[in-house]
N, C-alpha and C positions, 0 to 999 in steps of 0.2 A: 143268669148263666151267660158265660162270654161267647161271644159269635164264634163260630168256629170258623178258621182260618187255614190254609195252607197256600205254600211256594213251591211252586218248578222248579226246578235248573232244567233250564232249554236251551242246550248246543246253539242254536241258533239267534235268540232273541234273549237271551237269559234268564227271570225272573219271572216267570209267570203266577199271578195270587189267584187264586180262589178262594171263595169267601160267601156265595150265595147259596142257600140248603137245598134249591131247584138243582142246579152246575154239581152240588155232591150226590144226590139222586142220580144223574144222568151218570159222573165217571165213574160211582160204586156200584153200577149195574151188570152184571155178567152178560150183557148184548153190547155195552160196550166195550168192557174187558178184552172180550175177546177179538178186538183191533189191536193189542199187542202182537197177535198170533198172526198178524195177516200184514205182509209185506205191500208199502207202498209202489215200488216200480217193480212188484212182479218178478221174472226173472232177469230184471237190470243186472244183478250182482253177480250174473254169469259171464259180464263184460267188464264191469265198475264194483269190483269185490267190496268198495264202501257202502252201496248201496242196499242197505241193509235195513235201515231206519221202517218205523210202520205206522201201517192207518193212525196208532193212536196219536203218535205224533205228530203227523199231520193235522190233525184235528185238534189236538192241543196248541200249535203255533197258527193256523186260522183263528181258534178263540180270542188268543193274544190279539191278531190284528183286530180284529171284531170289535175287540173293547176301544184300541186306540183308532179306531176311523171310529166309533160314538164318542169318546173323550174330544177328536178332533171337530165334530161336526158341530155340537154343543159350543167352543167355544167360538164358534161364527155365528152361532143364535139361532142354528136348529134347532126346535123344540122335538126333543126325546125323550120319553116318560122312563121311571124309573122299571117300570112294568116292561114298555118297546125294548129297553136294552136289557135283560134278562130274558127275554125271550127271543130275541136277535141272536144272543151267544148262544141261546140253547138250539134254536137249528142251527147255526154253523156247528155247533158240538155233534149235531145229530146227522150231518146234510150227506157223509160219505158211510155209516151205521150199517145200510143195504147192500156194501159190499160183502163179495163172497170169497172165497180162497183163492189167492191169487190177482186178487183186485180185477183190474178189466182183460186180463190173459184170456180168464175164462169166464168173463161175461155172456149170461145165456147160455151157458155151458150148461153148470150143476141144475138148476131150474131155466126150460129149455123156454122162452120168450118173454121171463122174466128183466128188466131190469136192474138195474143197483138202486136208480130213483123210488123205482114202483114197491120196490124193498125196502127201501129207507123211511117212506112213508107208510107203509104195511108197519113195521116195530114201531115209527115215532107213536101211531096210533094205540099201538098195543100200551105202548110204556105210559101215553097219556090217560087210559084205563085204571094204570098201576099207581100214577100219583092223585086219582082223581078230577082230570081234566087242565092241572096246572100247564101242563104242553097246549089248549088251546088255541092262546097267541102264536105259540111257535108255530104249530101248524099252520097255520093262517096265514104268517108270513111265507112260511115257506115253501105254500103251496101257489103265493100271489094274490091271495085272494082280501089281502089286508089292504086299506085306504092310503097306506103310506106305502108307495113303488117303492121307494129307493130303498128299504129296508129289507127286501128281497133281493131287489140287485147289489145289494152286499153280498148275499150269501151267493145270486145265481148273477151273473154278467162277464162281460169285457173286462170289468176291473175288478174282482169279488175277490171275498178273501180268501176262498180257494184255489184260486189260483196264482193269486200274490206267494202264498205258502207254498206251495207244490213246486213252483218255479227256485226260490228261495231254498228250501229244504232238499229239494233233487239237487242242485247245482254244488249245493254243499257237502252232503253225502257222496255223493258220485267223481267229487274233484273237478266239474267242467264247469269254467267259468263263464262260458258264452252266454248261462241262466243266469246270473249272478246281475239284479233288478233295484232301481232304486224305490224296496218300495215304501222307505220311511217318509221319503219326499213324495211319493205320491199320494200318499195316504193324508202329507199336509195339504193337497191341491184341489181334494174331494171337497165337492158344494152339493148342495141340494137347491133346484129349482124349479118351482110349481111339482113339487114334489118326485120330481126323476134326478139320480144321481150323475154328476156331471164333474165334471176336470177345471181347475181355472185357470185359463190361458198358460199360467208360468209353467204349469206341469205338461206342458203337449212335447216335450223331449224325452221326458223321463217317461210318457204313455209310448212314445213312441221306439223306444230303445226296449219296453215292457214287453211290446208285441213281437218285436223282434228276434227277443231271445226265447219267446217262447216259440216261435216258429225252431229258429235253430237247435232249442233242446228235443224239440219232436223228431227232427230227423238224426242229430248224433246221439240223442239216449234212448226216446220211448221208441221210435222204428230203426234203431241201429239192426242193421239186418242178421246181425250175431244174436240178438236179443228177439230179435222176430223170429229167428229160426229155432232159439229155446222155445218161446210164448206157442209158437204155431205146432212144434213136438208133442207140449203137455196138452193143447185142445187134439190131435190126431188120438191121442193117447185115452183122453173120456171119448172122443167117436168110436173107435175101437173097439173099447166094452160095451159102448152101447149097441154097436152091430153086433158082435155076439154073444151079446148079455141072454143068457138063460135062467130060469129059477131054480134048476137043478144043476147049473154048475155050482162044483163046491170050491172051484180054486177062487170066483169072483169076488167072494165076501168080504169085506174089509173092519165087521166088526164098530161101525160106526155112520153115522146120520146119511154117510153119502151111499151105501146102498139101497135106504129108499129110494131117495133120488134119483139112481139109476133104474130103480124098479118104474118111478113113476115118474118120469122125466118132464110132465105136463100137470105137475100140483094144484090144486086150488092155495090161496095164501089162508086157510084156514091160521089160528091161534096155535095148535100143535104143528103143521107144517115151519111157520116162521120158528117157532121155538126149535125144533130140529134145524132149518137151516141155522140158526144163530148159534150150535152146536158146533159147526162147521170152520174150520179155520186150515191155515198150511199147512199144518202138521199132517192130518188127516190126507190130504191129498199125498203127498210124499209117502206116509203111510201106505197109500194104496200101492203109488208108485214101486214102491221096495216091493211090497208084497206081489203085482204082479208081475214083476221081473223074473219070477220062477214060473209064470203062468206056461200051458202047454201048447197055446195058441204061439207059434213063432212070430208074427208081426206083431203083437201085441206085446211081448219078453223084451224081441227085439231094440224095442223103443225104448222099452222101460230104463232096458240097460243102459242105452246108448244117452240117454237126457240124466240116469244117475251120473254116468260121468264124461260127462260131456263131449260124449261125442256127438255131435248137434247134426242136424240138417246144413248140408252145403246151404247158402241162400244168396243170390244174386237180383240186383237188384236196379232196373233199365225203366228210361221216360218214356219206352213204347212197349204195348203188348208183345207178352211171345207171342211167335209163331205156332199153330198147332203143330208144324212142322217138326217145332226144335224140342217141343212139346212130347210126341210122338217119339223122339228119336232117343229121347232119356231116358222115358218109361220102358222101352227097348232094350235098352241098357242096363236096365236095373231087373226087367224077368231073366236076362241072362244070369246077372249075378247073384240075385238072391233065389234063382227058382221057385219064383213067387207065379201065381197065378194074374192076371189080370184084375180080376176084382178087390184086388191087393190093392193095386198101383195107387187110388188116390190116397192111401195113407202114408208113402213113402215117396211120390212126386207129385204136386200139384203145382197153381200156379194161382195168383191173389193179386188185389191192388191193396195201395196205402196212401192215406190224403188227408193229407195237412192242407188250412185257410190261415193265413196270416190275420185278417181280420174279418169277420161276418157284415155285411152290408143290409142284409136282411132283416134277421131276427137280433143281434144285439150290438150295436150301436153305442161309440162313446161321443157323449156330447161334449164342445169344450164350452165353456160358460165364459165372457172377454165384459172387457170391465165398462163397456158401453151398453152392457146386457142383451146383445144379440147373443144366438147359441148357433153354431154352426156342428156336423160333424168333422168328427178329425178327417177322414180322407177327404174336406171339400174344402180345407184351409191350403191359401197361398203357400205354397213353397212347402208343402208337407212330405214328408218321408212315406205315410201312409199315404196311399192314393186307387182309385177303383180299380186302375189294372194290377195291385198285391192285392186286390181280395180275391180273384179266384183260385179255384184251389187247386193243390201241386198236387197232381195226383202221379203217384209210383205206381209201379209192375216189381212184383216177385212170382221167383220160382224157387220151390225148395226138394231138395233132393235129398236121399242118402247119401254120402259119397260111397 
């Protein structure tokens, strides 16, 4: 029997093969199917109308990279078993699985202290049940707990391939170039030493232009404050119901996985709970959204309406705390107008921070590897672009109001 074989066409990278029966398990499964359903940048497309593209695709153009940093590594004399790289692709196929509706908008939102991680690892476990343990390795790596580091910090790091992708993929989608990464050349620069994945020397431009834009896509796309004031609407919007969510309201029901949810906002990850969240997709929120636009709670309609069509939260956005003051004077302004009560106000004015790190000095670390074989990190290389005063982090103030 012939191997069964199939090609992508990927906007981005072109030609993607699959060809391993493990990789058709994982993209034939209705838990990852349903990463069509679920928008990569959230409510981006309410500022960058391209912005449209989803989880699956992202995850499809990480596997691409996956494969070409193990084609690349092998041919510098990395030993990578035929075994290590089918189950490398398979967590980066698997490693964003655990997201929910809306990707990170409403993280801990729908399952209230859950992660996307701790979820992502919850299904790889279930799926590795389903084929018999063949996800093992995968797990393994990408949980860290496998003998080869650097095969994790593909999937999790400074230079992984999710975020090679994301950066790549958003920039392209959305039309901003300032994401726009070299990261075919980076991906040639990639060494392994004493087994930690590292940079080699030629590539400390193209690392360093990498970090760069991914700072800058964080503050003009992922916290563009038009986008923050959609993102922070649809989370006011499940606070809402869940303040006065009752079991004998009959306007709340929406018919679908997310009223348990709501019922029970603190799940255990039993086998039936993940099967219902993996149920879950954009649709269904929107779903609710439309449906509680007629709800007969006024702030709760309110919203619904105003995020259906966008009429967003005002959001301003300063490198010092408000003032309770100015704080005070808004909320003021808005019992006037909407003749809302008090206990109203934090869902129509509040106030937030937002904080991007250029690079971590901490926990993930790019090493550059120089042909003398010392390893230095990049922020403590001569004449470096990175350097320890761009790793602390920028942190922003918002306030969003109704107008």
């Amino acid at each position: 029997m012939p191997e069964r074989r199939k090609i992508i066409n990927d906007p981005v990278y072109g030609f993607i093969t699959i060809s391993h029966p493990l990789i058709f398990f994982i993209l034939e499964h209705p838990y990852y199917q349903r990463l069509r359903r679920i928008q990569q940048m959230a409510m981006a497309s309410m500022v960058y109308p391209g912005a449209v593209h989803t989880r699956l695709h992202h995850s499809l153009g990480a596997y691409h990279l996956m494969g070409n940093a193990v084609a690349e590594l092998r041919s510098k004399g990395i030993a990578i078993s035929a075994e290590e790289e089918i189950a490398v692709k398979c967590a980066i196929l698997l490693h964003d699985i655990g997201h929910g509706p809306y990707s990170h908008a409403l993280e801990n939102r729908v399952l209230e202290g859950v992660d996307h991680e701790t979820m992502s690892l919850a299904i790889m476990q279930k799926l590795n049940k389903e084929c018999g343990g063949a996800l093992d390795l995968a797990i393994q790596i990408f949980t860290n707990q496998y003998h080869q580091p650097f095969l994790h910090q593909l999937i999790s790091g400074q230079l992984d391939m999710d975020r090679m992708d994301y950066l790549s993929r958003d920039s392209f989608f959305s039309g901003v170039s300032e994401g726009v990464i070299g990261y075919d050349r980076i991906l040639k620069m990639l060494t392994v030493w004493n087994g930690q994945l590292m940079v080699e020397e030629k590539g400390i431009y193209s690392v360093e232009k990498f970090l760069i834009a991914r700072r800058q896509m964080y503050w003009q796309v992922y916290l563009h404050k038009t986008v923050l004031a959609a993102e922070k609407m649809m989370v006011k919007i499940i606070e809402r119901v869940r303040a006065i969510y009752s079991p004998s309201d009959k306007e709340l029901p929406t018919i679908t996985a997310l009223d348990y949810f709501l019922a029970h906002p603190n799940p255990s990850l039993t086998e039936e709970n993940i099967s219902r969240f993996c149920s879950l997709d954009d649709y269904d929120i929107m779903h609710a959204i439309k449906h509680w636009s007629k709800h007969s709670d006024p702030i709760l309609s309110l919203l619904c309406n105003r995020l259906l069509n966008r009429q967003l939260f005002h959001c301003r956005i300063q490198a010092a705390p408000f003032s309770p003051d100015y704080l005070q004077q808004k909320q003021h302004e808005l019992l006037q107008q909407y003749a809302t009560n008090e206990a109203d106000l934090p869902f129509v004015c509040f106030t937030g921070e937002a904080t991007n790190t250029l690079y971590q000095l901490k926990d993930e670390r790019i090493q550059v590897l120089f042909k003398d074989g010392t390893v230095t990190d990049i922020s403590r290389i001569e004449n470096a672009l990175i350097q320890e005063n761009l790793s602390a982090p920028v942190k922003k103030f918002y306030i969003c109001t109704l107008p």
